[in-house]
C-alpha atoms as an extended CHARMM CRD file, in Angstrom:
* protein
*
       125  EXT
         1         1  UNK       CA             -5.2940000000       35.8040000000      -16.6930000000  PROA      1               0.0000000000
         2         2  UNK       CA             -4.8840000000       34.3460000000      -13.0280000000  PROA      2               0.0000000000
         3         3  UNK       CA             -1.4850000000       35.0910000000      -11.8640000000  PROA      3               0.0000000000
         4         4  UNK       CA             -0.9140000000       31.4500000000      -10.5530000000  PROA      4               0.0000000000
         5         5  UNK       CA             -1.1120000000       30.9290000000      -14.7070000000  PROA      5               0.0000000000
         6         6  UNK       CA              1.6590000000       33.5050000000      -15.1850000000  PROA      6               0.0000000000
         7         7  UNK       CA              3.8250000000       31.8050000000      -12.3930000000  PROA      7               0.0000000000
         8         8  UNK       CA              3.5460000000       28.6390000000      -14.1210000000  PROA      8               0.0000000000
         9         9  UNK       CA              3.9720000000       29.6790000000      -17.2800000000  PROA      9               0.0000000000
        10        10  UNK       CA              6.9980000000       31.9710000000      -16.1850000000  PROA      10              0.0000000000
        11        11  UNK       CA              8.9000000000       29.4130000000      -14.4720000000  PROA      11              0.0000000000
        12        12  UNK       CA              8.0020000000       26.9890000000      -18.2580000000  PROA      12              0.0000000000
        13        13  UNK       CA              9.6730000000       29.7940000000      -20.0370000000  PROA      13              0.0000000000
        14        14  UNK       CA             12.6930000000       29.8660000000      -17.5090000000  PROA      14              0.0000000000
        15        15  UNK       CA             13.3800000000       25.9380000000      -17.5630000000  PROA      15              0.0000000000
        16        16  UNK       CA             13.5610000000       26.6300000000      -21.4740000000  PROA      16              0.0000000000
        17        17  UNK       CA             16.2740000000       28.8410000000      -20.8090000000  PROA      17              0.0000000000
        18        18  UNK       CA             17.7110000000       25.9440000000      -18.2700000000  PROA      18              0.0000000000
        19        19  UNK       CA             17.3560000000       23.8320000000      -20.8170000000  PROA      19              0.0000000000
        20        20  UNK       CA             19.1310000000       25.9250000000      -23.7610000000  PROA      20              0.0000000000
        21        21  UNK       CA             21.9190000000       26.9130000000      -21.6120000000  PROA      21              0.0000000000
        22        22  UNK       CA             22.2760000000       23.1970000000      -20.6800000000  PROA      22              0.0000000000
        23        23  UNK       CA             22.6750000000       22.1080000000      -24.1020000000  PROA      23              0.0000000000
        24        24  UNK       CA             24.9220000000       25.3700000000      -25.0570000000  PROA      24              0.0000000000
        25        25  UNK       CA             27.9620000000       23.3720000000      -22.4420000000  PROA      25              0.0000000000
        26        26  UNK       CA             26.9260000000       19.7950000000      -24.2220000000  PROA      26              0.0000000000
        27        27  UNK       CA             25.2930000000       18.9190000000      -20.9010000000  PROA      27              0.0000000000
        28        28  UNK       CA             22.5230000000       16.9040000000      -22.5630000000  PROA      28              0.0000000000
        29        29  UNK       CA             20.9390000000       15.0920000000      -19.4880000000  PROA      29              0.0000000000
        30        30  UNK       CA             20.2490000000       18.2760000000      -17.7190000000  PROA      30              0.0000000000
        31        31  UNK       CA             19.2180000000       19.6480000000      -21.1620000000  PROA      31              0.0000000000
        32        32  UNK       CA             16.5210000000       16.5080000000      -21.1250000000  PROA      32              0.0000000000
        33        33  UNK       CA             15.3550000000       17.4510000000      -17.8910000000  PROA      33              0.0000000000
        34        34  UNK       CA             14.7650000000       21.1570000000      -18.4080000000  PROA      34              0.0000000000
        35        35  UNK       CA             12.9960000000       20.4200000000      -21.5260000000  PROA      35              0.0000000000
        36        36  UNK       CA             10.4230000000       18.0950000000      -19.3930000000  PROA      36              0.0000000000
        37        37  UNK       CA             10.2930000000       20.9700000000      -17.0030000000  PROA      37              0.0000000000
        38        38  UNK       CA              9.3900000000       23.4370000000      -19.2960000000  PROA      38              0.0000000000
        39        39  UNK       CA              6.8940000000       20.9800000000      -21.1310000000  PROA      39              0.0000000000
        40        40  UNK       CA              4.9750000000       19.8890000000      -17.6790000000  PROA      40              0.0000000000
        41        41  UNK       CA              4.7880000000       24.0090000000      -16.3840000000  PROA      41              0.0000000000
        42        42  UNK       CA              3.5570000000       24.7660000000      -19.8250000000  PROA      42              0.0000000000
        43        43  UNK       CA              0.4500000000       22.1720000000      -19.5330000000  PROA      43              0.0000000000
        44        44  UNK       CA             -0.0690000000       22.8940000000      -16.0160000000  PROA      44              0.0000000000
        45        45  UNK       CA             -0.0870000000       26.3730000000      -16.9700000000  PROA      45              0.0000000000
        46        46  UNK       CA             -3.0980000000       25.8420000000      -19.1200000000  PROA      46              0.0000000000
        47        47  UNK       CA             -4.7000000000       23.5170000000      -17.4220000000  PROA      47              0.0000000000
        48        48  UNK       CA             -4.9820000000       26.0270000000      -14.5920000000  PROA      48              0.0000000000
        49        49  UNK       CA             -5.6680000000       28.8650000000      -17.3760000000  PROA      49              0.0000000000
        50        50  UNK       CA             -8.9310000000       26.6370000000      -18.5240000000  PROA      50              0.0000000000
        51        51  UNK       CA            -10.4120000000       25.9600000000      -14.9730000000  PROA      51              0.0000000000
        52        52  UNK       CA             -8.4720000000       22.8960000000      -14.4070000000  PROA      52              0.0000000000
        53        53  UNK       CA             -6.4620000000       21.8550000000      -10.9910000000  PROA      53              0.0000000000
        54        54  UNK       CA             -3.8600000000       19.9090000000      -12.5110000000  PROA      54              0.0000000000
        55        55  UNK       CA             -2.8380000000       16.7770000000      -10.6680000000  PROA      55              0.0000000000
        56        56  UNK       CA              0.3950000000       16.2610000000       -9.3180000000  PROA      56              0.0000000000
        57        57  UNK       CA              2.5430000000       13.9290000000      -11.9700000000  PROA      57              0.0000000000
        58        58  UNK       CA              5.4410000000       14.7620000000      -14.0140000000  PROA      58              0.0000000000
        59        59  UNK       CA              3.6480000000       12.2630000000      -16.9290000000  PROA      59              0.0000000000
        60        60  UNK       CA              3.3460000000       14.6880000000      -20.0410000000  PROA      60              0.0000000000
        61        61  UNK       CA              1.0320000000       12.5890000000      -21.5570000000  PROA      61              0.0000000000
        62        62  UNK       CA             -1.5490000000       12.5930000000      -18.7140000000  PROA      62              0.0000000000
        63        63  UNK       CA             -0.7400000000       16.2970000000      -18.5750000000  PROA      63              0.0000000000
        64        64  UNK       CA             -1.7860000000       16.7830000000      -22.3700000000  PROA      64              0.0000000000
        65        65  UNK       CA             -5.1670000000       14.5100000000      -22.1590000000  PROA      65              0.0000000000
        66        66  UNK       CA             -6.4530000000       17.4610000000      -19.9060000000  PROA      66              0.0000000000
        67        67  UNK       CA             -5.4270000000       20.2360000000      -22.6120000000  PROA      67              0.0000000000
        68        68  UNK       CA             -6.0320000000       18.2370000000      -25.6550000000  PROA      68              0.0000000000
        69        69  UNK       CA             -8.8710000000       19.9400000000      -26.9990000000  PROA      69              0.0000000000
        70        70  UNK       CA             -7.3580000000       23.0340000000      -26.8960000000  PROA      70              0.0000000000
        71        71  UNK       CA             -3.6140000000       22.5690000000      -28.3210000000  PROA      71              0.0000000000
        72        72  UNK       CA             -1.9260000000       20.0180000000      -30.6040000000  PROA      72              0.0000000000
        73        73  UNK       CA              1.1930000000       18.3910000000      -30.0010000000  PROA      73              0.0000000000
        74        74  UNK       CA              3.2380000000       15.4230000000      -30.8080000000  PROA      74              0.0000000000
        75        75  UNK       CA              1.6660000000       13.2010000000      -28.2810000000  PROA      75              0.0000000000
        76        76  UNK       CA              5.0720000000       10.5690000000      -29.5800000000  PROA      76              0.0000000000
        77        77  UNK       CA              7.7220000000       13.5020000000      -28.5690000000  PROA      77              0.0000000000
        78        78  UNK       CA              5.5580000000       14.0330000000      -25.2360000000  PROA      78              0.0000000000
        79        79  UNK       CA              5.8310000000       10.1160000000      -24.4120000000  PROA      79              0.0000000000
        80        80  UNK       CA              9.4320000000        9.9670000000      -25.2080000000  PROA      80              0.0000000000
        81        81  UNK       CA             10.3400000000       13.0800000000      -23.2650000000  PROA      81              0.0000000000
        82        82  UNK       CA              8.3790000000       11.9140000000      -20.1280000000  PROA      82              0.0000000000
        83        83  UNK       CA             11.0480000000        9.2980000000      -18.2610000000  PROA      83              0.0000000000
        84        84  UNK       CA             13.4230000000       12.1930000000      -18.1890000000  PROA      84              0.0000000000
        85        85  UNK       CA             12.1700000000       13.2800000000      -15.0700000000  PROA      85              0.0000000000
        86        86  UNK       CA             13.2070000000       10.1840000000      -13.1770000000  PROA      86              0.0000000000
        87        87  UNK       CA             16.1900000000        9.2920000000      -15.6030000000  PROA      87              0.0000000000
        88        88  UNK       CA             17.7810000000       12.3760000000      -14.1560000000  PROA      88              0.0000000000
        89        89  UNK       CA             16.0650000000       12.1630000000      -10.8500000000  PROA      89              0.0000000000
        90        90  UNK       CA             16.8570000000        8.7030000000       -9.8020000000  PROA      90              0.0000000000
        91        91  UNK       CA             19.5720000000        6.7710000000      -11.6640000000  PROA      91              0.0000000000
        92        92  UNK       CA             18.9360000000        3.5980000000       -9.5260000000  PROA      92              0.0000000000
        93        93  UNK       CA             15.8540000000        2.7880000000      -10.9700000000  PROA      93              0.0000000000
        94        94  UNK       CA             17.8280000000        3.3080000000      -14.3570000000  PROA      94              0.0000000000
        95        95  UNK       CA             20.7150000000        1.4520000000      -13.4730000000  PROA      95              0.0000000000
        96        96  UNK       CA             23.2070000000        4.3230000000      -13.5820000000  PROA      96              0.0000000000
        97        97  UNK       CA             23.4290000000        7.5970000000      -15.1320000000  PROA      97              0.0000000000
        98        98  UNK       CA             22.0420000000        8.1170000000      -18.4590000000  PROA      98              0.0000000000
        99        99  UNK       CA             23.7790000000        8.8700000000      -21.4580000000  PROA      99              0.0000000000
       100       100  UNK       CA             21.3450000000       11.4100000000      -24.0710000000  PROA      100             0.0000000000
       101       101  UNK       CA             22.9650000000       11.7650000000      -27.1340000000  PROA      101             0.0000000000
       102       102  UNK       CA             22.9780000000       15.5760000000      -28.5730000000  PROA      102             0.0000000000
       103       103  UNK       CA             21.1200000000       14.4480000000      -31.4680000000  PROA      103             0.0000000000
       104       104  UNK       CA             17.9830000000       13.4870000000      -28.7300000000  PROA      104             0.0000000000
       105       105  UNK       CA             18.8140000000       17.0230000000      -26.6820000000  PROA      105             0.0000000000
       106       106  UNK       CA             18.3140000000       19.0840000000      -30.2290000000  PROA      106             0.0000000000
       107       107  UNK       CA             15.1670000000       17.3030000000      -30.4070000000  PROA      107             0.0000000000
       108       108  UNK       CA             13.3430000000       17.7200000000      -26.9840000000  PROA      108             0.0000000000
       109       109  UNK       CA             14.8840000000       21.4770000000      -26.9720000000  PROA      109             0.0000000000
       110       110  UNK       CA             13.0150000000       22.2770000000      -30.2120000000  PROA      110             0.0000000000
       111       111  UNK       CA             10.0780000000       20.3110000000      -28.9500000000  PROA      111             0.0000000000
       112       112  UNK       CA              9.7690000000       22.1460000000      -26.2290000000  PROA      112             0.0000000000
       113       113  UNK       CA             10.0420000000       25.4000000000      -27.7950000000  PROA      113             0.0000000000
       114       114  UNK       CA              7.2660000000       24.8190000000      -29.7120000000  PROA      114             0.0000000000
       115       115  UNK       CA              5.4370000000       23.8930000000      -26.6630000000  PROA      115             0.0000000000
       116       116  UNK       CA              6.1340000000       26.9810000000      -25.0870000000  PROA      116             0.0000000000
       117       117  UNK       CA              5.0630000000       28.8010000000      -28.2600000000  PROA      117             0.0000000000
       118       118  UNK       CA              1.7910000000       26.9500000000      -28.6570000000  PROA      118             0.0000000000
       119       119  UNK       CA              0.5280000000       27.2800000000      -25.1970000000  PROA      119             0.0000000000
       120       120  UNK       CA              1.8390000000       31.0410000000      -25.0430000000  PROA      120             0.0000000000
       121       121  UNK       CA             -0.2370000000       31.4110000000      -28.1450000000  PROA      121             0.0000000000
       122       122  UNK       CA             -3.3620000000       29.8520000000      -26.4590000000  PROA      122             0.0000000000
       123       123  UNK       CA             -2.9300000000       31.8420000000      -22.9240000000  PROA      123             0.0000000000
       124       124  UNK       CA             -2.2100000000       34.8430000000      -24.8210000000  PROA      124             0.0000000000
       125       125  UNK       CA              1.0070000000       35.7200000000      -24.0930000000  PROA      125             0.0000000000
């Protein structure tokens, strides 16, 4: 494996643990924005793993269309995941801070889990 694969998939496996840790102290926006973190280093990961030179977007979904053929997710999860970025990047656009619920944290965190674990799986890790 190319070691620019392991950096990126490193640093996916450390924004999990961001993530966790964020939603261990009920901070549920930052847990929202580790989870997309993790998510987009985990696709760019394999993108780069299967010869691709990922572009530069935090959209998950235009992430996945590169992988696709290669790993299933929940393409629904990946679309309603991807605004976190600029949610907790940018509360202007948003009109203020946002408010994620921990019901919404629980379910990015495990999403993103199994991300990790399905692309893992795939690179081999």
């Amino acid at each position: 494996m190319r070691e620019e694969v392991s950096w990126w998939y490193k640093t996916a496996q450390r924004n999990l643990e961001r993530a966790e840790r964020a939603f261990n102290v009920k901070d549920y926006e930052a847990c929202a924005f580790w989870c997309h973190q993790a998510v987009e280093f985990a696709l760019k990961a394999l993108a780069i793993y299967l010869g691709h030179l990922p572009p530069k977007t935090h959209n998950l979904r235009r992430l996945y269309e590169i992988v696709r053929n290669n790993i299933v997710l929940d393409e629904q999860l990946l679309s309603e995941l991807t605004p976190y970025y600029s949610v907790s990047r940018y509360p202007d656009i948003f009109m203020g801070i946002p408010n994620v619920h921990q019901n919404t944290a629980a379910r990015f965190l495990d999403f993103a889990r199994n991300a990790i674990s399905i692309v893992g799986d795939t690179l081999g890790c």
